[in-house]
LOFILO-125764 format. One line per field, with one value per atom (N, C-alpha, C, O): x, y, z; residue number from 1; residue in three letters. Coordinates in nm, 2 decimals. Layout:
c1: X  ...
c2: Y  ...
c3: Z  ...
k: NUM  ...
r: Ala  ...
END
This chain:
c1: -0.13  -0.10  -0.21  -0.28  -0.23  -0.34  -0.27  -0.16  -0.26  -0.27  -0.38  -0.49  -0.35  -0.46  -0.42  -0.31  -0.49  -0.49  -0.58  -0.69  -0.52  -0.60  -0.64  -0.67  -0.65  -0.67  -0.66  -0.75  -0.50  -0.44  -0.39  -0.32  -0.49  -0.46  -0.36  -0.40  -0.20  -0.15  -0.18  -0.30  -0.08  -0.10  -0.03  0.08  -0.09  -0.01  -0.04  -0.16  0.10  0.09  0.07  0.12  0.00  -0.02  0.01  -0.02  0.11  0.06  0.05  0.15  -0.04  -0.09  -0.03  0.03  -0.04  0.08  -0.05  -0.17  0.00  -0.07  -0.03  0.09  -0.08  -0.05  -0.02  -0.04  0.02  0.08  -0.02  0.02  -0.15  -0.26  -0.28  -0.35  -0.26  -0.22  -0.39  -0.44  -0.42  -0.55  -0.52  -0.45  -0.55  -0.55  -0.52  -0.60  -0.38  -0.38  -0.29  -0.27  -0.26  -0.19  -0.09  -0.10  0.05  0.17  0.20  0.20  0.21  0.29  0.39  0.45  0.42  0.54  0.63  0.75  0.57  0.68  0.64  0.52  0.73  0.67  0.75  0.85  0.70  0.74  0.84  0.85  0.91  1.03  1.07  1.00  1.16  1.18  1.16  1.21  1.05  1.00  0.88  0.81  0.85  0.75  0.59  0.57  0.51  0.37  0.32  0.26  0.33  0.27  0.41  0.52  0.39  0.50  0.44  0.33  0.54  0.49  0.45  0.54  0.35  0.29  0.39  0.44  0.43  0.61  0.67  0.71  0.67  0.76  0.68  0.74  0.55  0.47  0.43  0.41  0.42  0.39  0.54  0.55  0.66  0.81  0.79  0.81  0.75  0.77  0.69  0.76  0.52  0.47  0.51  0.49  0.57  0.63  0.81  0.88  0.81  1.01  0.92  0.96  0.81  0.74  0.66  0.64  0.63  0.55  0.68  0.65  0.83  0.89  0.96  1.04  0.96  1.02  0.93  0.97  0.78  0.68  0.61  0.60  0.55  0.43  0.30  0.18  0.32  0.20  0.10  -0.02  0.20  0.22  0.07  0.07  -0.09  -0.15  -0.18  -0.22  -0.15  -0.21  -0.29  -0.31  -0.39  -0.51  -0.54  -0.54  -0.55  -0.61  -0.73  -0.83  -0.71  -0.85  -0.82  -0.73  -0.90  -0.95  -1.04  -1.16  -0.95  -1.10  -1.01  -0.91  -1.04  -0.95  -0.91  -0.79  -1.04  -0.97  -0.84  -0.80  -0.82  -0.72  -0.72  -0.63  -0.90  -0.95  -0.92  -0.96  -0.88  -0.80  -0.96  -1.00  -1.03  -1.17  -1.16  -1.25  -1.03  -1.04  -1.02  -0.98  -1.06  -1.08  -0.91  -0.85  -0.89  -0.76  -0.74  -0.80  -0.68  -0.58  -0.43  -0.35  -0.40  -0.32  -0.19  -0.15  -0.11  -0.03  0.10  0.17  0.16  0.30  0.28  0.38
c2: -0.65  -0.53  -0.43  -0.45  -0.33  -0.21  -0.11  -0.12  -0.01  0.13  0.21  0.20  0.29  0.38  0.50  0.54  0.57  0.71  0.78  0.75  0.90  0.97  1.10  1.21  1.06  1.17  1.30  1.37  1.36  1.46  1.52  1.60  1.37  1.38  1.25  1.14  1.28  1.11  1.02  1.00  0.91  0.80  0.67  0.69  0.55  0.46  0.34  0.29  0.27  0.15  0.00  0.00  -0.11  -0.18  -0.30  -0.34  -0.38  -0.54  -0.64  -0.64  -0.72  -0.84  -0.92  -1.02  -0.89  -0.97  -1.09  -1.08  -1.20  -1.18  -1.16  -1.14  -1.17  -1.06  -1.23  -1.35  -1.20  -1.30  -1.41  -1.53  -1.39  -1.48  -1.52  -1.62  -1.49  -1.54  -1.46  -1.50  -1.37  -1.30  -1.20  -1.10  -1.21  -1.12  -0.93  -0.86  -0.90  -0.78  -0.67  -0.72  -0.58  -0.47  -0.41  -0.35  -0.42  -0.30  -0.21  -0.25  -0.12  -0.01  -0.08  -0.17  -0.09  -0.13  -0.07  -0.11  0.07  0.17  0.31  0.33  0.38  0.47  0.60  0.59  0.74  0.86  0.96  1.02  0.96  1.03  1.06  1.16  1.09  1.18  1.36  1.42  1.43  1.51  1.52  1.63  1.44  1.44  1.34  1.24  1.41  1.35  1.21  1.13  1.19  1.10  1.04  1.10  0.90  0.83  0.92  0.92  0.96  0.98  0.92  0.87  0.91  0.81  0.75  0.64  0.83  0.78  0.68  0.59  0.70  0.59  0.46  0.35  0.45  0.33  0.29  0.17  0.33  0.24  0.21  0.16  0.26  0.19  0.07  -0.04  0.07  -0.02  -0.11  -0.20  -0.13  -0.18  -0.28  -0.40  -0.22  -0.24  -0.36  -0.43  -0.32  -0.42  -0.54  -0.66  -0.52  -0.62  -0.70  -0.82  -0.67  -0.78  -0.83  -0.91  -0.77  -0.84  -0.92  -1.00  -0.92  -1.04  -1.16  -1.25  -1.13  -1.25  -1.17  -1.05  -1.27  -1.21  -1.26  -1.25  -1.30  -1.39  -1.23  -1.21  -1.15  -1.01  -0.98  -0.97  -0.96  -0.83  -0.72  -0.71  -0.61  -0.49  -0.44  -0.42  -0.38  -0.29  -0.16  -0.15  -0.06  0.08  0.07  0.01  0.17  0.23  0.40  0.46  0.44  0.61  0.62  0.58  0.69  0.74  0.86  0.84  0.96  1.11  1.06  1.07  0.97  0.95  0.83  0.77  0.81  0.69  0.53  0.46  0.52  0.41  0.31  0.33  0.21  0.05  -0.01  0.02  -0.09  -0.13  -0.25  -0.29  -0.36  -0.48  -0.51  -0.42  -0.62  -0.67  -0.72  -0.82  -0.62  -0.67  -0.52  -0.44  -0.48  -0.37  -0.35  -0.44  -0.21  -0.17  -0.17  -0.06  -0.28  -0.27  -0.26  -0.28  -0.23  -0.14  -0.05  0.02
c3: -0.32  -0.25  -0.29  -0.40  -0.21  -0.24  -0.29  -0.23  -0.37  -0.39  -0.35  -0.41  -0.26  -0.22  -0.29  -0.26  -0.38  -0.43  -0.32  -0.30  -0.26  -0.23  -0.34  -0.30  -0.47  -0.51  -0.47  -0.43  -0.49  -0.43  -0.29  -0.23  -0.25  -0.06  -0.06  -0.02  -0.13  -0.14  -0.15  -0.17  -0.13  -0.18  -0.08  -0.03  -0.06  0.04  0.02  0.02  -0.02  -0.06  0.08  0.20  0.02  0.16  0.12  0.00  0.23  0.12  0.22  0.29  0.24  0.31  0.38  0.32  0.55  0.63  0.70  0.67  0.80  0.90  1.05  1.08  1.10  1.24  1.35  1.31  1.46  1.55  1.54  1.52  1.56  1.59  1.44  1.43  1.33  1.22  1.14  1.04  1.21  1.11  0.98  1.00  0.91  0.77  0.84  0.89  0.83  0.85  0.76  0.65  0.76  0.65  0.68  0.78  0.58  0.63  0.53  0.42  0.56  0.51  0.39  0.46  0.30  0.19  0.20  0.20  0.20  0.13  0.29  0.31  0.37  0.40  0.36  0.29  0.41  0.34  0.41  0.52  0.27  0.35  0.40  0.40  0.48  0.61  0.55  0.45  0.67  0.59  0.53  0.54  0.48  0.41  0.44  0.50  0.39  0.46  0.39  0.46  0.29  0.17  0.11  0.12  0.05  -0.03  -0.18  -0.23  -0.22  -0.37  -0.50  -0.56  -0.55  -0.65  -0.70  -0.67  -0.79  -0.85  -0.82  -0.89  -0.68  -0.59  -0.56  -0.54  -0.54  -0.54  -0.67  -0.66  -0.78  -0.87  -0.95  -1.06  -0.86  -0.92  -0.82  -0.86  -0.68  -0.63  -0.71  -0.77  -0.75  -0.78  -0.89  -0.89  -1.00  -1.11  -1.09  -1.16  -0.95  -0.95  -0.87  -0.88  -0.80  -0.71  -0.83  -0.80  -0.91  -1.05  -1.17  -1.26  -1.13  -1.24  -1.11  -1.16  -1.05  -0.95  -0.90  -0.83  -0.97  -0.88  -0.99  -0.98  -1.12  -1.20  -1.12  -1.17  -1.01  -0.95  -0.88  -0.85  -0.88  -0.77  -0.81  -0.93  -0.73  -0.77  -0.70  -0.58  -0.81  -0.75  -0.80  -0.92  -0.63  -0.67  -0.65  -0.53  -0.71  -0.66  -0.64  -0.69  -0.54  -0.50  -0.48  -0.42  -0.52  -0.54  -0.44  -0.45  -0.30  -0.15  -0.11  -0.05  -0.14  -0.09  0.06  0.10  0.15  0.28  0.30  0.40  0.19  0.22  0.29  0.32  0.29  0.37  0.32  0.20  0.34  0.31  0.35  0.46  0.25  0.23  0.28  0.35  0.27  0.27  0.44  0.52  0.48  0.64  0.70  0.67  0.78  0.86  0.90  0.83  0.99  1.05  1.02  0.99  1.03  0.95  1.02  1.05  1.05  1.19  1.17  1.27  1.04  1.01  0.92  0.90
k: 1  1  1  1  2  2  2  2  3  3  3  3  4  4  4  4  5  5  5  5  6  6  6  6  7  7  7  7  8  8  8  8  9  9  9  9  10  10  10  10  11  11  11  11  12  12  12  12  13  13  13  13  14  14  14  14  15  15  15  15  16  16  16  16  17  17  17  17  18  18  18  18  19  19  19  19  20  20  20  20  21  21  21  21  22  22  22  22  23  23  23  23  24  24  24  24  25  25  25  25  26  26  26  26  27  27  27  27  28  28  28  28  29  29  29  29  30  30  30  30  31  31  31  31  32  32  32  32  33  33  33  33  34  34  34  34  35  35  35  35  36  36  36  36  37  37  37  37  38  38  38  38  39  39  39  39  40  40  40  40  41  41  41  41  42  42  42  42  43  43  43  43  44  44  44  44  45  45  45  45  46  46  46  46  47  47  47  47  48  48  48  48  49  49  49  49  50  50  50  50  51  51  51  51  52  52  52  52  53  53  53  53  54  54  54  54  55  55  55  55  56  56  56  56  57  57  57  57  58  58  58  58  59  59  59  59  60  60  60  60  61  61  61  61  62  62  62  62  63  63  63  63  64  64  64  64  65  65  65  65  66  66  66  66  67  67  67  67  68  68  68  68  69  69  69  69  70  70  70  70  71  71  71  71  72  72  72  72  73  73  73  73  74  74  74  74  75  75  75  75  76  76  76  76  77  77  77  77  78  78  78  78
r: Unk  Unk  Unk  Unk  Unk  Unk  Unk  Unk  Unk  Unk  Unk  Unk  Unk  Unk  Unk  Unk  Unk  Unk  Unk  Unk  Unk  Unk  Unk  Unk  Unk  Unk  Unk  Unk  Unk  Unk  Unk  Unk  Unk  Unk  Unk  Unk  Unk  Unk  Unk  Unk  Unk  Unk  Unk  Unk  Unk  Unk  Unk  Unk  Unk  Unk  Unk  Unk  Unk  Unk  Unk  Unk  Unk  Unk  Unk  Unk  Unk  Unk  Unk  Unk  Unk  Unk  Unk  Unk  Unk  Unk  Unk  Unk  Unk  Unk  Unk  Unk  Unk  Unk  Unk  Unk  Unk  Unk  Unk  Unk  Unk  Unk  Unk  Unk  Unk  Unk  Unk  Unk  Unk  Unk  Unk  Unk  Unk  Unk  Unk  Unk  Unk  Unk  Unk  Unk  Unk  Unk  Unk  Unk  Unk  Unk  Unk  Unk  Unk  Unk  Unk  Unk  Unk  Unk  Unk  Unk  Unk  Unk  Unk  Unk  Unk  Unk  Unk  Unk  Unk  Unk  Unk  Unk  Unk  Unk  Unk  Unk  Unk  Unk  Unk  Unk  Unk  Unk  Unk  Unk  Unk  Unk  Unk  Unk  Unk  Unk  Unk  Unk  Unk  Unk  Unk  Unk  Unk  Unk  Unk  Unk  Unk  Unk  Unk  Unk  Unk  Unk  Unk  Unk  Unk  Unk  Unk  Unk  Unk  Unk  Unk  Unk  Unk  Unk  Unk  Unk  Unk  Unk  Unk  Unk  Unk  Unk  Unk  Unk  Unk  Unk  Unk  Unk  Unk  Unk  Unk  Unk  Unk  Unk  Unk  Unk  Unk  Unk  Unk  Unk  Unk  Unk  Unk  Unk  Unk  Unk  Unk  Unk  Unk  Unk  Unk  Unk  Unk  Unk  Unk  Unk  Unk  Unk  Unk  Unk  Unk  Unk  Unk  Unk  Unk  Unk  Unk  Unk  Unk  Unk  Unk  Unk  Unk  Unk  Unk  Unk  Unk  Unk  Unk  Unk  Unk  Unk  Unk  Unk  Unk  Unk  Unk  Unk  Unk  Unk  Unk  Unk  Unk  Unk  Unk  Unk  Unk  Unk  Unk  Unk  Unk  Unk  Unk  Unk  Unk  Unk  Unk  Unk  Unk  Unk  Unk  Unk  Unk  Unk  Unk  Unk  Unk  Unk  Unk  Unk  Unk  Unk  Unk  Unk  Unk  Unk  Unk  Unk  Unk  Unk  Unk  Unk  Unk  Unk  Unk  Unk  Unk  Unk  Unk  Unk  Unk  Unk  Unk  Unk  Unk  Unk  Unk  Unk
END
């Protein structure tokens, strides 16, 4: 899974599906509450944290881009 910090501009967790034709693409894990614009850090690195004691196989990576840009190859389709 990804952690995207936007450094102050939130934060959005992703984790690796693939799409009908079976290509490398990205969902939403966690989305933000009703109300609200961003999942809050808090809440993505608890998910991160129950997602690695259930599967130590689990990894996660941050990335720090104020724009929130997901670097790895696939589209973001949940």
């Amino acid at each position: 899974m990804v952690k995207l910090n936007g450094l102050g501009n939130g934060c959005q967790i992703l984790t690796q599906i693939r799409d009908i034709d079976g290509k490398r693409a990205w969902m939403h894990a966690l989305k933000p509450k009703a109300g609200e614009e961003h999942v809050a850090e808090a809440d993505i690195d608890a998910y991160i944290r129950r997602s690695i004691e259930r599967d130590r196989d689990v990894w996660a990576i941050e990335i720090e881009d104020k724009t929130l840009n997901n670097p790895f190859e696939g589209d973001i389709i949940g």
